[in-house]
N, C-alpha and C positions, 0 to 999 in steps of 0.2 A: 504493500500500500504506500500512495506517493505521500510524503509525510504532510502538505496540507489536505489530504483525503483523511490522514488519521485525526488532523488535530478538528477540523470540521466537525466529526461525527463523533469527538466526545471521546473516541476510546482512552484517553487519560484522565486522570482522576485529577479534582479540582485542587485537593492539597497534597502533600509532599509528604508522605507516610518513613520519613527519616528524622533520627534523633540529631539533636544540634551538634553533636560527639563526629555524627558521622560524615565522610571523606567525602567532598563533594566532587563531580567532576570538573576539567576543567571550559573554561566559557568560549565558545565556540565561532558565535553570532552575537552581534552587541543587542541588547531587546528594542523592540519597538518603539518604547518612549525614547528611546537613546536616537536612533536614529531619525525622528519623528526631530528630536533638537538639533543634531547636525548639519539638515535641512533648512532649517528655519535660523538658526544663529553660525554655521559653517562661515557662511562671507565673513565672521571679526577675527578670523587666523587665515595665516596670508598663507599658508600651505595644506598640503592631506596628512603630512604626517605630524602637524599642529592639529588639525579636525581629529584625527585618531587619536589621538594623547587626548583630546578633551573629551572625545566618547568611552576611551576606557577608565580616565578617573569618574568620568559620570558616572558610567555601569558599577565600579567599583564602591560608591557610596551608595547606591542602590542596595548592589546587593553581595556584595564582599563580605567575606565573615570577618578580616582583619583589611580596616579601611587606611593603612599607612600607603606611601607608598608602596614599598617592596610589598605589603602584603597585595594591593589592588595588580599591581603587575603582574605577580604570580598567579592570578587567577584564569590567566588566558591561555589557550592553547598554543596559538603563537601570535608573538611578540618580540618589541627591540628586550634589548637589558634596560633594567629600572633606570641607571641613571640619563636615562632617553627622557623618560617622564620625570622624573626628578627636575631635570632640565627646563620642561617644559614648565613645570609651577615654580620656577625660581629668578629664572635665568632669561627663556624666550620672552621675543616682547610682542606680549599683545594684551589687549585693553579691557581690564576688569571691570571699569565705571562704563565704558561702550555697552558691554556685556551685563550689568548690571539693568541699563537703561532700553535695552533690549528686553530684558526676562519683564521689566514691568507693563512696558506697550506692549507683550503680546497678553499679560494679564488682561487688559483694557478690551482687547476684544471679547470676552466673554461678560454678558451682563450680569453672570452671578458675581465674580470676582473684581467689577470695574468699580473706579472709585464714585463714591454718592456724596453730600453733605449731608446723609444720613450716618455717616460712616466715623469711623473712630481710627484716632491715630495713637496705639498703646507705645507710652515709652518704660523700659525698663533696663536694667542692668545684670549678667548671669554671670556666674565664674565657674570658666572652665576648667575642668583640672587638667592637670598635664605632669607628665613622671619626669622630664627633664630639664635643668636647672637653665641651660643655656637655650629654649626656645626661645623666642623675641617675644621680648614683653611680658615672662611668666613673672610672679612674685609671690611674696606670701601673702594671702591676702585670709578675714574672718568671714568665714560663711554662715551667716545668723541662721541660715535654713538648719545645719547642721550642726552648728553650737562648735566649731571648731574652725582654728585655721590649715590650711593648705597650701600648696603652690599650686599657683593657675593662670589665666586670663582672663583679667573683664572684659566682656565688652557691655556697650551700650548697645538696643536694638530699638530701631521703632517700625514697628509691625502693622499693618492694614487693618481693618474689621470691619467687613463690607455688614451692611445691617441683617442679610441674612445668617447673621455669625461664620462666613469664609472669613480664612486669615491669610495673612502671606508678609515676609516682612521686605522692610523699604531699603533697610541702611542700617548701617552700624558704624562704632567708631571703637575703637580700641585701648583702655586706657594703659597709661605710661606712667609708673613712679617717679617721685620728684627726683629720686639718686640717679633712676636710668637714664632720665632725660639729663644730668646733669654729668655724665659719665661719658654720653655722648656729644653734649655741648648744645642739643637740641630745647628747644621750649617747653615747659610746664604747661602742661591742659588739664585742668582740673575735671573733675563730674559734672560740675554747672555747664561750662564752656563743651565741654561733649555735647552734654543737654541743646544747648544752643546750638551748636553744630546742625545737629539733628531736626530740629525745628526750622532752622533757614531753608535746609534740606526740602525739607514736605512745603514750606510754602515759597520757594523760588519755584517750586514745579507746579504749582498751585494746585497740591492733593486737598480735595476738600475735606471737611473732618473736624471734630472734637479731639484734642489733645486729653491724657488720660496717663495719670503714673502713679505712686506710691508715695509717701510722706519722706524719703530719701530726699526726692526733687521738688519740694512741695517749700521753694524759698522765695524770698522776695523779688531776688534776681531773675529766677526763670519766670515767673509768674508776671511780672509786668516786660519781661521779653516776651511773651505770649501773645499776651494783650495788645503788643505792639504792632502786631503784623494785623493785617485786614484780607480778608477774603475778596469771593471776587464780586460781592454787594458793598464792598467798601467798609464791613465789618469789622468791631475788634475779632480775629481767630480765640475761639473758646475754648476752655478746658473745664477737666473735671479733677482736683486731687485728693490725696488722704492727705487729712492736719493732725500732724502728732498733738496729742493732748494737752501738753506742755507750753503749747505755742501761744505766745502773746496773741491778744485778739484787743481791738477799742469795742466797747459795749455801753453804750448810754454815758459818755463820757468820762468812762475810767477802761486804766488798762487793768487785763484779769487773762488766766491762765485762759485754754478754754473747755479744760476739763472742770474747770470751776462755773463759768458761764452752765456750761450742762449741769451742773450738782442746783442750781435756783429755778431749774425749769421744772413746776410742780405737774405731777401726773395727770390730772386731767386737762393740762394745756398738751399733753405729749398726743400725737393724730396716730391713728393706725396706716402702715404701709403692707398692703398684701400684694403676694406671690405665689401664686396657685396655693396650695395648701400652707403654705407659709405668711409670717406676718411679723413684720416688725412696727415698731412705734416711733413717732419721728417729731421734733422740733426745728425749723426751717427760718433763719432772718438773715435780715443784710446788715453790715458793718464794717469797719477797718481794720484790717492787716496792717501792724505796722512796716516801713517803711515800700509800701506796696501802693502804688499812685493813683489805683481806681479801686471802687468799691465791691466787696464780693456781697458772696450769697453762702452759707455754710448751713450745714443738715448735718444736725444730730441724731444718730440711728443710737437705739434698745431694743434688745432681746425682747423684754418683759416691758410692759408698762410702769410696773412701778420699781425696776432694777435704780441702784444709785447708780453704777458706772456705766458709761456710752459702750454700746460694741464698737462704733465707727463713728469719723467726723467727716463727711467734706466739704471741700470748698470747692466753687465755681465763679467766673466772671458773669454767668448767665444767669444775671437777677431774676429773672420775670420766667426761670422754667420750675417746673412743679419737682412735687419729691420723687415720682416715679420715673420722671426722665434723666433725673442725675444721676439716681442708682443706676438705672441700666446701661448709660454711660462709659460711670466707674466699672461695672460688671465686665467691662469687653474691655476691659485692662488684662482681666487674667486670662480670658478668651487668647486675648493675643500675642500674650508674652510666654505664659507658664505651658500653654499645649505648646506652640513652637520649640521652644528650649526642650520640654519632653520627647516631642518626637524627633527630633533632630541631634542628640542626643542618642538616646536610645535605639534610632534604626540608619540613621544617615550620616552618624559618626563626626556629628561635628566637633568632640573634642578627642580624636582620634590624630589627627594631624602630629606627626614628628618634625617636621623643616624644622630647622631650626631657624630661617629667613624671614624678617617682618613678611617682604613681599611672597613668600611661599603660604605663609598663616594667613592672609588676607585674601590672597585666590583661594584657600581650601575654605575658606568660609566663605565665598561669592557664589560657590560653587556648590557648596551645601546647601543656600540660598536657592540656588538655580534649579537644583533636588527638589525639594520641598515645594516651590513651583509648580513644577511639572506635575507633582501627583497631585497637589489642590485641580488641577486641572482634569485629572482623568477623574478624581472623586466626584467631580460637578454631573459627569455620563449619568445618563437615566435610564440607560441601558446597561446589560452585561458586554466589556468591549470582549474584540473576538481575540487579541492577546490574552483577556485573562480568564476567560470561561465565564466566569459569574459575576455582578457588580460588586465595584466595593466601594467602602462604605470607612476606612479610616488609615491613617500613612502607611500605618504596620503591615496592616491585608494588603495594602495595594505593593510594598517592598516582596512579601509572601508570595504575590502574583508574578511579579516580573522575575523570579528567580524559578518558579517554578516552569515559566516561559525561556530563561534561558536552559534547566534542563529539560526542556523536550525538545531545543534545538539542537542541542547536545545529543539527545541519542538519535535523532535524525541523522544526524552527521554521521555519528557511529554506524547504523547500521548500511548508509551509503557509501563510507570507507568498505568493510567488511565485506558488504555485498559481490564486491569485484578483486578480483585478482594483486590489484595493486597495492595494495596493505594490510597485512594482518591483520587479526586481531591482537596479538601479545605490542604489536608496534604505536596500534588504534590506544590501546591503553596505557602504553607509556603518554603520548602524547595529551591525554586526559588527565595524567597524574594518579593513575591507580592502580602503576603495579606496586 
């Protein structure tokens, strides 16, 4: 049977009945989405065997069990030597921000993924870990998630959340300790000025959106950099943040904590906020942020009605919107920072990368970007596509799929070798990597 006969009529099984222990073969045929992108982003590398290196690190963060380089290399049946690819994420020049601005316009063609002024702009910050002292940029940094320090890399991300909850992120910036940059002679960028970065970012391209972060970037600085930009009604650009409890607020002519403002708010002034079977209680006014040059609007969220401590505070420039629109807001914060970081992460090895070269760490993150992309895109099919047998429905299944699409080009290959006189089978299987 001609192998698109077999893969037609189903006779393979949708999952891949192998334990994660076991020896995979090796990849044969780059998958579909891979060459579905060389297609479509090919013309930003001036050569084929630049298009090749960028469809085998793709394949590789797809679906590589060990996503370094040497490991993605070895995944192939044949190929240059690693340091061909090495080469290519260090060394070759071709154009990340091109490539970056590329992966977004083709996002744009799709209306589930295209930007809205419904839409949210999540910024956050993740630390990657990494086991080697000399990558660019690693340091010890405290990971409050985990109550411990490490060595890693931050970055800053600001990620999309189209109102149907798709996500995809925009840009990132990578921070740099004050000794590194002073070691190298280079400038101090603090988290703010990252911050900023990232916000000139979204609206030099004029992404429309609500700005959305965590009580980290919740300062006066960023907050009336916010304000300062205008949309394209001539608006201040709005945001939604967390106010740590702590934070000076003006209230009726005095300054007060504003975990203290919330302790005078008596429970039956507290409104109820429901969420399908959930419900919290809220108090809602406008005031002053010190050294903050326009006036907000902050919601106080409780558990219970009559709890003394707030669960949550925030603030917004956007006086005149109600309590239900702020929450859901802030809500596509974690929408868009903490699934991204998870799945990218966890299936597409964003903190997998060895280079030790700024510019190597910066294409394998552009490039795990580009990853992540692609599959928001095949996830949006309302159909089962015909690479992966059945729809899928989250990053993981869809990485599941395209591996299990390249083994069944794999053994197509195989029993088309085998079939004919011209290669054994013991030679077939060297070149798989299975004897």
């Amino acid at each position: 049977m001609a192998r698109d006969d077999w893969q037609t009529a189903g006779e393979f099984p949708a999952t891949i009945p192998w334990s994660s222990e076991a020896v995979m073969p090796a990849i044969v045929e780059f998958p579909t989405i891979v060459q579905e992108a060389v297609r479509e982003l090919g013309d930003l590398f001036s050569c084929e065997p630049q298009r090749r290196h960028f469809a085998e690190y793709l394949t590789g963060l797809l679906i590589a069990a060990d996503k370094t380089v040497s490991g993605i290399n070895g995944e192939f049946a044949e190929t240059t030597d690693q340091s061909c690819l090495n080469r290519f994420m260090t060394e070759v020049p071709w154009d990340v921000e091109a490539l970056n601005e590329r992966r977004l316009k083709l996002l744009q063609q799709d209306e589930a993924t295209r930007y809205s002024d419904a839409g949210v702009i999540a910024l956050d910050n993740v630390l990657i870990d990494h086991d080697g002292k000399f990558i660019a940029d690693v340091g010890w940094f405290w990971d409050h998630a985990e109550d411990r320090a490490k060595i890693a890399q931050d970055n800053l991300f600001a990620n999309y959340v189209c109102p149907n909850g798709e996500h995809y992120p925009l840009q990132f910036r990578r921070f740099r300790k004050r000794a590194q940059c002073e070691a190298t002679g280079e400038k101090f960028v603090d988290h703010t000025e990252l911050f900023m970065e990232l916000v000139d970012y979204v609206c030099e391209r004029e992404i429309p959106g609500i700005f959305a972060f965590d009580s980290f970037f919740t300062n006066a600085k960023n907050l009336n950099h916010i304000h300062g930009k205008h949309d394209h009604r001539g608006q201040p650009r709005g945001y939604v943040g967390d106010l740590k409890f702590n934070r000076k607020i003006w209230s009726r002519g005095r300054e007060l904590k504003a975990e203290e403002l919330a302790a005078t708010i008596p429970a039956e002034d507290r409104q109820e906020l429901r969420r399908g079977d959930q419900r919290q209680w809220y108090f809602t006014c406008s005031l002053r942020l010190p050294d903050v040059k326009h006036p907000v609007r902050i919601l106080i969220l409780w558990k219970h009605r009559h709890d003394k401590q707030p669960a949550k505070i925030l603030v917004t420039n956007r006086l005149q919107w109600e309590a239900t629109r702020i929450v859901r807001a802030y809500r596509q914060r974690w929408t868009g920072t903490e699934t991204f970081h998870r799945d990218a992460k966890q299936e597409l090895g964003m903190g997998d990368c060895q280079l030790r070269s700024g510019q190597g760490q910066t294409r394998h993150m552009h490039l795990v970007m580009l990853a992540y992309s692609l599959l928001v895109r095949q996830l949006r099919q309302k159909r089962a596509l015909s690479w992966a047998l059945h729809k899928l429905t989250t990053i993981g299944e869809a990485c599941r799929a395209i591996l299990l699409e390249a083994f069944r080009s794999t053994i197509a290959w195989a029993m088309e070798k085998t079939s004919s006189d011209i290669q054994k089978l013991p030679h077939v299987l060297a070149q798989l990597g299975l004897t």
